[in-house]
BASE-141651 format. One record per residue (C-alpha): residue in one letter; residue number from 0; x, y, z. Coordinates in steps of 0.2 Angstrom, whole numbers. Each point is the difference from the previous one (the first is absolute). Layout:
BEGIN
A, NUM, X, Y, Z
...
This chain:
BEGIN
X, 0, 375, 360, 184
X, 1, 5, -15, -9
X, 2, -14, -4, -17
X, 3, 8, -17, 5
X, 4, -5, -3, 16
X, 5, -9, 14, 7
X, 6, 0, 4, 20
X, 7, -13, 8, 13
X, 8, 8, 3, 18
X, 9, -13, 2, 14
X, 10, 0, 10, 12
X, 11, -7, 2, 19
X, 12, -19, 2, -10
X, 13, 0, -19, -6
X, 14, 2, -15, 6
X, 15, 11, -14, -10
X, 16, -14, -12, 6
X, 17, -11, 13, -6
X, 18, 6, 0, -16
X, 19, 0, -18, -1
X, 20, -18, -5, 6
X, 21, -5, 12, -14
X, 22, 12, -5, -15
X, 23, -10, -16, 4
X, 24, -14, 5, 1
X, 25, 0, 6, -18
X, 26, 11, -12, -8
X, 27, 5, -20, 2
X, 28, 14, 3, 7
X, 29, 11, -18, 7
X, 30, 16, 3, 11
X, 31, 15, -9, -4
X, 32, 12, 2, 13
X, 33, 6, 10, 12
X, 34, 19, 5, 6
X, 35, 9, 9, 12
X, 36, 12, 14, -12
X, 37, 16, 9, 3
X, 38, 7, 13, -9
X, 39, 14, 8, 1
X, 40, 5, 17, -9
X, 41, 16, 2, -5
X, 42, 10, 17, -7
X, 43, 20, 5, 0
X, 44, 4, 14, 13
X, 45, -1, 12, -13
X, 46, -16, -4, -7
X, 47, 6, -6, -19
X, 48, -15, -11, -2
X, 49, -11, 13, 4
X, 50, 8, 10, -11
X, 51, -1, -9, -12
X, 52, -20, -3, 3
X, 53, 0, -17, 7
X, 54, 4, -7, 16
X, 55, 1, -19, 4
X, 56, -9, -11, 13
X, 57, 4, -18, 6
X, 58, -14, -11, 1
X, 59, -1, -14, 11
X, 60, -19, -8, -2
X, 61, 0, -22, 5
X, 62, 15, -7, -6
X, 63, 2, 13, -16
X, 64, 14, 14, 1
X, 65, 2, 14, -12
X, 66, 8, 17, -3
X, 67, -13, 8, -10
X, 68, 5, 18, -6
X, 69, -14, 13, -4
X, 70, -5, 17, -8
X, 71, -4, 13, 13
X, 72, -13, 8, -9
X, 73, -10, -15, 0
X, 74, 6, -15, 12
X, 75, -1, -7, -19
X, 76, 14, -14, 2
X, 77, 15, 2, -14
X, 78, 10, -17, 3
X, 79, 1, -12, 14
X, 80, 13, -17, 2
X, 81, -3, -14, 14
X, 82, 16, -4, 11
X, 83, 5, -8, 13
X, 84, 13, 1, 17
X, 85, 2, 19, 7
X, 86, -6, 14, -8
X, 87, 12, 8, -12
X, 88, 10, 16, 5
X, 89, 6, 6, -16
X, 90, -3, -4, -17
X, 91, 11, -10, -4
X, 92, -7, -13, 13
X, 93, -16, -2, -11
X, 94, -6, -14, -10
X, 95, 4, 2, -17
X, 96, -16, 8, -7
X, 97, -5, 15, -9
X, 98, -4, 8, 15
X, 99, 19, -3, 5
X, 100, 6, 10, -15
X, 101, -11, 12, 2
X, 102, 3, 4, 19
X, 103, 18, 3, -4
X, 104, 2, 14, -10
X, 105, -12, 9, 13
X, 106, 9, -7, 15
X, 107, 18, -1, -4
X, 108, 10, -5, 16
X, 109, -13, 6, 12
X, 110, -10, -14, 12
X, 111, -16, -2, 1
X, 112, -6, 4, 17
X, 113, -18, -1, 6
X, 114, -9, 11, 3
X, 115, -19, -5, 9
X, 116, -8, -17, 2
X, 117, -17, -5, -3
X, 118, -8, -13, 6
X, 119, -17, -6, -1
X, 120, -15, -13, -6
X, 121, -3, -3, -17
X, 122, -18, -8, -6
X, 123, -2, -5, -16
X, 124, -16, -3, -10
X, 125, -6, -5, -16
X, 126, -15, 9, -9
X, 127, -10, -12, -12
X, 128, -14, 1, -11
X, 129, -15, -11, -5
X, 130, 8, -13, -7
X, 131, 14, 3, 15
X, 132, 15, 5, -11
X, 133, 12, 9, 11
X, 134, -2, 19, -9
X, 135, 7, 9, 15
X, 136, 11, 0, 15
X, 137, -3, 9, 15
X, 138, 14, 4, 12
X, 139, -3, 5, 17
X, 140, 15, 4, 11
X, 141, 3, 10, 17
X, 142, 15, 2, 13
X, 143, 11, 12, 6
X, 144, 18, 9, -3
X, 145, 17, -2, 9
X, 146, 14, 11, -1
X, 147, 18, -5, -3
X, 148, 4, -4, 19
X, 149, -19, -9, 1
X, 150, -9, 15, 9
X, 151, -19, -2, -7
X, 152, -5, 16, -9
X, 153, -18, -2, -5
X, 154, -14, -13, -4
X, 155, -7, 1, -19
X, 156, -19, -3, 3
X, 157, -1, -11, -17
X, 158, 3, 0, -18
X, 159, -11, -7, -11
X, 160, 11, -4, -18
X, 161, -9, -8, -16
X, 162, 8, -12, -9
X, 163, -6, -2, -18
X, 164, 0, -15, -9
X, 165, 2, 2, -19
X, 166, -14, -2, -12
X, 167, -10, 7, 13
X, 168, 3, 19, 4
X, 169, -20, 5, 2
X, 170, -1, -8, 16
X, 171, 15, 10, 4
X, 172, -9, 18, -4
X, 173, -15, -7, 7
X, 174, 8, -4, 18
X, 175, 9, 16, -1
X, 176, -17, 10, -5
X, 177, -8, -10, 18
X, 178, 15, 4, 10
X, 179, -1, 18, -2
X, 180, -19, 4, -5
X, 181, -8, -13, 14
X, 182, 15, 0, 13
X, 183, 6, 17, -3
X, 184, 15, -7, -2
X, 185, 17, 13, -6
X, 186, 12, -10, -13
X, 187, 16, 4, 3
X, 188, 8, 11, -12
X, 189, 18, 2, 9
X, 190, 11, -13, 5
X, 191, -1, -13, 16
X, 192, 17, 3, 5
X, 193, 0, 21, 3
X, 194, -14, -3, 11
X, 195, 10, -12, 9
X, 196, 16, 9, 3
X, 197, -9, 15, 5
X, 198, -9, -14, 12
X, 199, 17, -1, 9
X, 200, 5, 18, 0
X, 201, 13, -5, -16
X, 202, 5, 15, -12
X, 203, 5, -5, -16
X, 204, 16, 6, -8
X, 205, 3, 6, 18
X, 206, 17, -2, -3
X, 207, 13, 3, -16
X, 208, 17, 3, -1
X, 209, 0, 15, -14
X, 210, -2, 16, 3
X, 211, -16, 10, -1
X, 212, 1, 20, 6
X, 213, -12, 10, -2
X, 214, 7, 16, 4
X, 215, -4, 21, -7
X, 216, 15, 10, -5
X, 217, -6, 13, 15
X, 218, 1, -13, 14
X, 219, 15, 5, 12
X, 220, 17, -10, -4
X, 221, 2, -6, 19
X, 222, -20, -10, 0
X, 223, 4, -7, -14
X, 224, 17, -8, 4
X, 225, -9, -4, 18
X, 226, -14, -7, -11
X, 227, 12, -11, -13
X, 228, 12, -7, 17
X, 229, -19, -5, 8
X, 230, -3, -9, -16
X, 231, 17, -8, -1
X, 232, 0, -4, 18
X, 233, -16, -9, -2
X, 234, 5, -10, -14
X, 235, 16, -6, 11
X, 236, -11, -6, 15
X, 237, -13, -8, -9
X, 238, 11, -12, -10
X, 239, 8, -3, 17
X, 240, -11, -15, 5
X, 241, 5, -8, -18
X, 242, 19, 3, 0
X, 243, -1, -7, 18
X, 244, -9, -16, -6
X, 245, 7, -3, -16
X, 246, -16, -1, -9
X, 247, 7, 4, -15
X, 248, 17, 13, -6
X, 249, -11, 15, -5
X, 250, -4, 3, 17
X, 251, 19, 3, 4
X, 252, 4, 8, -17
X, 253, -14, 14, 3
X, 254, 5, 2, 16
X, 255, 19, 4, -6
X, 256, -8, 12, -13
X, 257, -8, 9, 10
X, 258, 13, 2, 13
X, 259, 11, 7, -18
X, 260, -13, 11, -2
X, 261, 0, 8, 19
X, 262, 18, 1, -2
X, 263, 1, 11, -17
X, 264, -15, 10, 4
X, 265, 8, 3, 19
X, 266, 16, 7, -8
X, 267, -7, 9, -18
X, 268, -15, 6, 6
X, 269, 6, 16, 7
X, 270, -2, 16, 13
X, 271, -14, -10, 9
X, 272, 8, -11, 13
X, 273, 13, 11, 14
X, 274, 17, -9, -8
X, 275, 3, -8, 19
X, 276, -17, -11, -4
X, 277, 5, -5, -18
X, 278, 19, -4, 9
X, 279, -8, -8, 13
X, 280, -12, -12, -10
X, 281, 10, -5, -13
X, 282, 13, -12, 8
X, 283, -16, -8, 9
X, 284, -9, -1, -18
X, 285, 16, -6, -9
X, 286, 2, -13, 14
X, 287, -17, -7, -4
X, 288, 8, -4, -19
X, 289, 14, -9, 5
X, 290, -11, -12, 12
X, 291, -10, -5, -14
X, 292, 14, -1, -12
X, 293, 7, -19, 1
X, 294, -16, -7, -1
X, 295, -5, 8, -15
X, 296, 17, -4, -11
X, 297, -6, -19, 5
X, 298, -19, 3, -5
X, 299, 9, 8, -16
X, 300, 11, -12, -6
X, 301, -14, -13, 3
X, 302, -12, 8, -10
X, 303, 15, 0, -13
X, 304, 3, -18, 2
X, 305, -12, -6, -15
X, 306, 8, 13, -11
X, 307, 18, -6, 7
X, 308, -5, -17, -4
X, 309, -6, 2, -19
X, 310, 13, 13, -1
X, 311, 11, -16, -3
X, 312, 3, -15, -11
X, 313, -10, -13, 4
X, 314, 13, -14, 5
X, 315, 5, 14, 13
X, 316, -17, 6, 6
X, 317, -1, -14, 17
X, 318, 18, 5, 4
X, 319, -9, 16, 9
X, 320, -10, -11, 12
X, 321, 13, 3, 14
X, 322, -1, 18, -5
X, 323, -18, -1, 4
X, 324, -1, -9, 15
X, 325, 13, 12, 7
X, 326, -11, 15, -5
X, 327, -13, -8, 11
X, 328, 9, -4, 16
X, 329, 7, 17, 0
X, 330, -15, 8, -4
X, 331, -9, -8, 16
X, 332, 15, 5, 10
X, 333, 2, 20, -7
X, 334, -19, 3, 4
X, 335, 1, -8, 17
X, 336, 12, 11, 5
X, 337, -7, 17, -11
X, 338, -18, -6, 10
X, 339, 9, 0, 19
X, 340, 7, 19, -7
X, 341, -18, 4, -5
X, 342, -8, -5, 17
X, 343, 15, 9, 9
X, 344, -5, 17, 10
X, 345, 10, 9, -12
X, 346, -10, -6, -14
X, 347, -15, 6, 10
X, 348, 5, 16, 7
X, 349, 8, 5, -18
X, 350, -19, -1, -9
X, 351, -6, 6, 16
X, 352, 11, 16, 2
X, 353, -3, 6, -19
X, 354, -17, -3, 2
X, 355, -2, 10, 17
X, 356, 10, 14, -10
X, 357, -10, 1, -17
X, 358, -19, 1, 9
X, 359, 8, 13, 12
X, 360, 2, 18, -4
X, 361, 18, 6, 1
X, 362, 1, 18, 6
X, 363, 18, 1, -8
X, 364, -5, -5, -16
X, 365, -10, 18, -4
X, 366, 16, 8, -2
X, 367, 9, -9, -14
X, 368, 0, 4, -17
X, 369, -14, -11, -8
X, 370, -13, -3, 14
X, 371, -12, 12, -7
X, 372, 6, 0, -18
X, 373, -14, -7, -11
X, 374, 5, -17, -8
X, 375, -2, 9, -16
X, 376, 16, 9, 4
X, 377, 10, -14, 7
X, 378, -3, -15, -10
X, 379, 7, 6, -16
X, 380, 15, 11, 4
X, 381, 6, -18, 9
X, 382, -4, -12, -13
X, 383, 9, 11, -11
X, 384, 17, 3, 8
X, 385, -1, -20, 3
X, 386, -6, -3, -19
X, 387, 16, 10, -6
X, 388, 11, -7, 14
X, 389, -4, -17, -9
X, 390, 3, 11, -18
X, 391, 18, 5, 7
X, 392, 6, -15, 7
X, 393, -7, -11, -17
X, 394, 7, 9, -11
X, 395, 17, -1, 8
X, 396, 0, -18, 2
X, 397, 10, -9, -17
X, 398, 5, -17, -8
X, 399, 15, 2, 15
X, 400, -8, 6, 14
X, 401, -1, -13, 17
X, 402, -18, -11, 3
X, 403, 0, 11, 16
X, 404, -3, 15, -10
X, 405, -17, -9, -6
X, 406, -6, -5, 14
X, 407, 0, 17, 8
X, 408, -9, 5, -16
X, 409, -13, -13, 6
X, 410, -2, 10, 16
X, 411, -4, 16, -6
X, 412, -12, -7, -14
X, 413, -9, -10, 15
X, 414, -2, 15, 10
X, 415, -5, 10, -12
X, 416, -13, -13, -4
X, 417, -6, -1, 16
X, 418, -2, 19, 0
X, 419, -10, 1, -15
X, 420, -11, -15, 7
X, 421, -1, 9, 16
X, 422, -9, 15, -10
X, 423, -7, -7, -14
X, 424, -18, 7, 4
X, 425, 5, 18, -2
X, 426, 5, -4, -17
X, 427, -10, -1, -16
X, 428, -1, -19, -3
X, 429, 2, 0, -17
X, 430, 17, 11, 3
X, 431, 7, -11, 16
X, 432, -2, -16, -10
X, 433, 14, 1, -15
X, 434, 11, 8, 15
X, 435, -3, -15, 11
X, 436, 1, -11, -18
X, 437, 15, 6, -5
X, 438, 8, -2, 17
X, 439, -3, -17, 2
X, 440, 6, -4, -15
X, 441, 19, 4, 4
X, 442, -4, -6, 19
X, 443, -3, -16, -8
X, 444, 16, 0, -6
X, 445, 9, 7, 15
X, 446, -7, -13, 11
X, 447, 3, -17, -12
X, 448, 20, 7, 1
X, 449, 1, -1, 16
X, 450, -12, -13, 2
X, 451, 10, -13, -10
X, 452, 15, 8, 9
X, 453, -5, -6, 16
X, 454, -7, -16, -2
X, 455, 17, -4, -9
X, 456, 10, 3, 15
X, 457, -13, -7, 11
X, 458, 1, -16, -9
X, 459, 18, 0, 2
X, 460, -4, 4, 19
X, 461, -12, -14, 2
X, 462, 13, -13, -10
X, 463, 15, 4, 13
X, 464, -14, 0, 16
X, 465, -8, -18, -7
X, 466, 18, -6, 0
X, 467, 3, 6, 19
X, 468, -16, -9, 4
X, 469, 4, -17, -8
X, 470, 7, -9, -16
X, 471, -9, 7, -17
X, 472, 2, -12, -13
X, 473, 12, 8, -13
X, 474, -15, -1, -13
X, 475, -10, 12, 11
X, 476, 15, 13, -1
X, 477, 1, -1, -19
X, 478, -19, 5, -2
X, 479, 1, 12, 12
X, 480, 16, 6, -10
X, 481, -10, 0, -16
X, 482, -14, 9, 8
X, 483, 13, 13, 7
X, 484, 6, 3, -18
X, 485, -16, 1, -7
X, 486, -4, 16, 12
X, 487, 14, 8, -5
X, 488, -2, -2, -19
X, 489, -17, 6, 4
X, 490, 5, 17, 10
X, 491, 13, 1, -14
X, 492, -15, 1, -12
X, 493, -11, 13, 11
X, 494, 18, 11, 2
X, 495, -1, 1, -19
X, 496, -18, 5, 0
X, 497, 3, 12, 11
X, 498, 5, 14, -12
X, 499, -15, -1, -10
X, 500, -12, 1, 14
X, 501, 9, 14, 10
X, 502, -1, 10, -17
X, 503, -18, -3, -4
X, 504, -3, 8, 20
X, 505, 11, 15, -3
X, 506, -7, 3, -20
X, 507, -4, 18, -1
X, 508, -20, -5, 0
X, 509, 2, -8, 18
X, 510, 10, 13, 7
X, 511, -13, 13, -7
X, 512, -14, -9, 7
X, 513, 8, -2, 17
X, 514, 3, 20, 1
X, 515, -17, 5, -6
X, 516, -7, -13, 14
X, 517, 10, 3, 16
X, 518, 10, 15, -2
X, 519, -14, 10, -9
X, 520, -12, -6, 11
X, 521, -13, -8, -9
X, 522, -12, -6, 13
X, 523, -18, -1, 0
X, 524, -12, 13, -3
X, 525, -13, 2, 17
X, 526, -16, -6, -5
């Protein structure tokens, strides 16, 4: 409850007329207006505001619109801006306000979608004393709840909110005292908005993107590779609707990951699919990447843009414009054709195949090596032989050796990433966390070489396509020449790096550590 404006919601025992007639009753009580409310609750897909422990409403009340963001322990509101026009979709559509700032570093690039609607009547009253100061303000307000596509959930009976006016808090306690002495009324200690999702049937955090098993070192390896495809196959059809609709390019992006994810863990997790179903699936799987590809280099590079941009002198910086509006028409166009490849029967019967397959028991599968195995056994003789595969082909690579040779370190560090992910739970935390730590930190590496590499190219790619299309003014060519050498100056640099940050992954601590956790087996004790 807020000590700033406390709440009472009522329930099928009271009456908001009730509660009215005998607020009136007791106190001089005058109403000063009443209005017609709508609310509207908003969160990313992946619930960051939540969180974060906030969540954001759009209030519509007369003529007045505001984005008002609150605690959810309290309802307690933290910072609210006015605006005008559409409701904004991303942060960066904001007014410039404190709330904008703040909403930025919790949202990133995600949308803001909603989430439920409330809508209602609002009456407000004043309290006054004897010499008929205003010492209180009395809030009475009912209505009901609206899902995302409009369904109605459920009617809230009333809430009864106390607005105190400062100089005056003893007619706050003393209202407060009646309310729930006299009225038997419950102040609410928990926040408005949990009651509401749960009013629609909503779960928060329903949804993330990261991986969170909870799986014992004596489950069988085959229900536990079933259980982490379920998971990753989960994750790929619900960010379907999103990628489809273009609400914003997480949606695709976690949708490629996890399709990454189902591909590594189809080929390295193994003895617990018959080698006809892995052979047989990943072509399929592989195929869903490569739909999905094009659309995300565009969403890439205009995420890059900004960077791009500043990246640049400034007498150079709107040379780029025709860069941009490129990006966008061929962004449009690449996801209308990856959208008509989504809605295909292919598409379909690809996530519906490998579904059928891992909810059905498989009476070939019992006789391969690892079905049985406990994951125990499993996980760390193959996270080993990948973590020294990764060893072997790093310390081969030199000053001389070929970008390719980098890239296919990237690889193996990816998959043994994944694998390590996959079983993090059968590991002691505070062991798995310097191996994962340590990892990234050459990924990280890996990942801007090739990265920089890529983009390089691509621009290069994009410079001859822009001329195919039309005339680019020669100052746009030079920019994009500047920005090509800038990426290449930069790869150059994280080449260098490389040396150190391979050397710090294969010091003699690291390699101990990885050798005491996987190929020694140093899983969880049973509780």
């Amino acid at each position: 409850m807020s000590t700033n404006a406390p709440e009472f919601r009522l329930s099928g025992a009271h009456a908001l007329a009730g509660i009215e007639s005998a607020l009136k009753s007791e106190f001089r009580l005058e109403e000063e207006s009443e209005t017609r409310f709508d609310h509207v609750y908003y969160d990313s897909f992946d619930w960051r505001l939540y969180q974060a422990g906030a969540y954001l409403r759009r209030e519509f009340e007369k003529d007045r619109r505001h984005l008002i963001m609150s605690g959810l322990g309290d309802d307690s509101p933290k910072e609210s801006v006015a605006f005008t026009g559409d409701m904004p979709r991303f942060y960066w559509d904001f007014p410039e306000s404190v709330l904008k700032e703040n909403i930025s570093d919790i949202l990133d690039i995600r949308a803001l979608l909603p989430l439920f609607e409330l809508r209602g009547v609002s009456r407000s009253f004043r309290m006054l004393d004897d010499a008929r100061k205003t010492v209180l303000r009395v809030q009475l307000k009912q209505g009901s709840t609206y899902d995302a596509q409009g369904r109605m959930g459920t009617h809230v009976d009333g809430i009864v909110r106390l607005v105190p006016v400062r100089g005056y808090e003893k007619f706050l306690r003393k209202v407060s005292r009646f309310l729930t002495a006299e009225m038997e009324l419950v102040a609410v200690t928990g926040s408005l908005f949990d009651e509401l999702l749960a009013s629609i049937g909503k779960v928060p955090s329903d949804y993330s993107s990261k991986l969170d098993f909870w799986f014992t070192p004596d489950m069988y390896s085959e229900a536990v590779a079933r259980h982490i495809h379920l998971h990753l196959l989960d994750t790929i059809e619900s960010n379907i609707p999103g990628t489809r609709d273009d609400l914003d390019s997480e949606f695709l992006h976690d949708l490629r990951v996890a399709v990454r994810r189902t591909r590594s863990a189809l080929t390295q997790i193994k003895g617990v699919f018959p080698e006809d179903v892995v052979e047989r699936f990943k072509p399929r799987l592989g195929w869903l990447g490569q739909i999905t590809g094009p659309t995300r280099d565009m969403h890439v590079y205009l995420l890059a843009f900004e960077e791009y941009r500043d990246s640049l002198p400034e007498r150079y910086r709107r040379d780029l414009d025709p860069l941009h509006r490129f990006l966008l028409v061929h962004q449009r166009t690449e996801h209308e054709k990856m959208v008509k490849q989504m809605e295909s029967e292919e598409f379909l019967q690809t996530l519906a195949d490998w579904r059928s397959y891992l909810v059905s028991p498989d009476p070939g599968a019992s006789a391969l090596p690892n079905t049985r195995s406990a994951v125990s056994e499993t996980a760390g003789k193959r996270i080993y032989k990948i973590y020294s595969r990764v060893l072997d082909e790093g310390l081969a690579i030199t000053d001389e050796s070929p970008p390719e040779s980098l890239h296919e370190l990237r690889k193996n560090c990816k998959k043994l990433r994944y694998l390590i992910e996959f079983y993090r739970s059968i590991y002691p935390e505070k062991d798995v966390k310097p191996a994962i730590r340590a990892l990234k930190i050459l990924l990280d590496n890996l990942g801007l070489f090739q990265d920089l590499e890529v983009q390089a190219l691509k621009l290069q790619e994009f410079a001859h396509q822009m001329g195919k299309e039309g005339e680019v003014p020669p100052d746009t060519l030079l920019a994009m020449g500047m920005l090509v050498d800038g990426l290449m100056k930069r790869q150059h640099q994280a080449r260098h790096r490389f040396g150190q940050r391979f050397a710090l992954f294969a010091d003699k601590e690291n390699r101990d550590h990885f050798k005491r956790m996987f190929s020694q087996g140093k899983v969880k004790q049973a509780a």
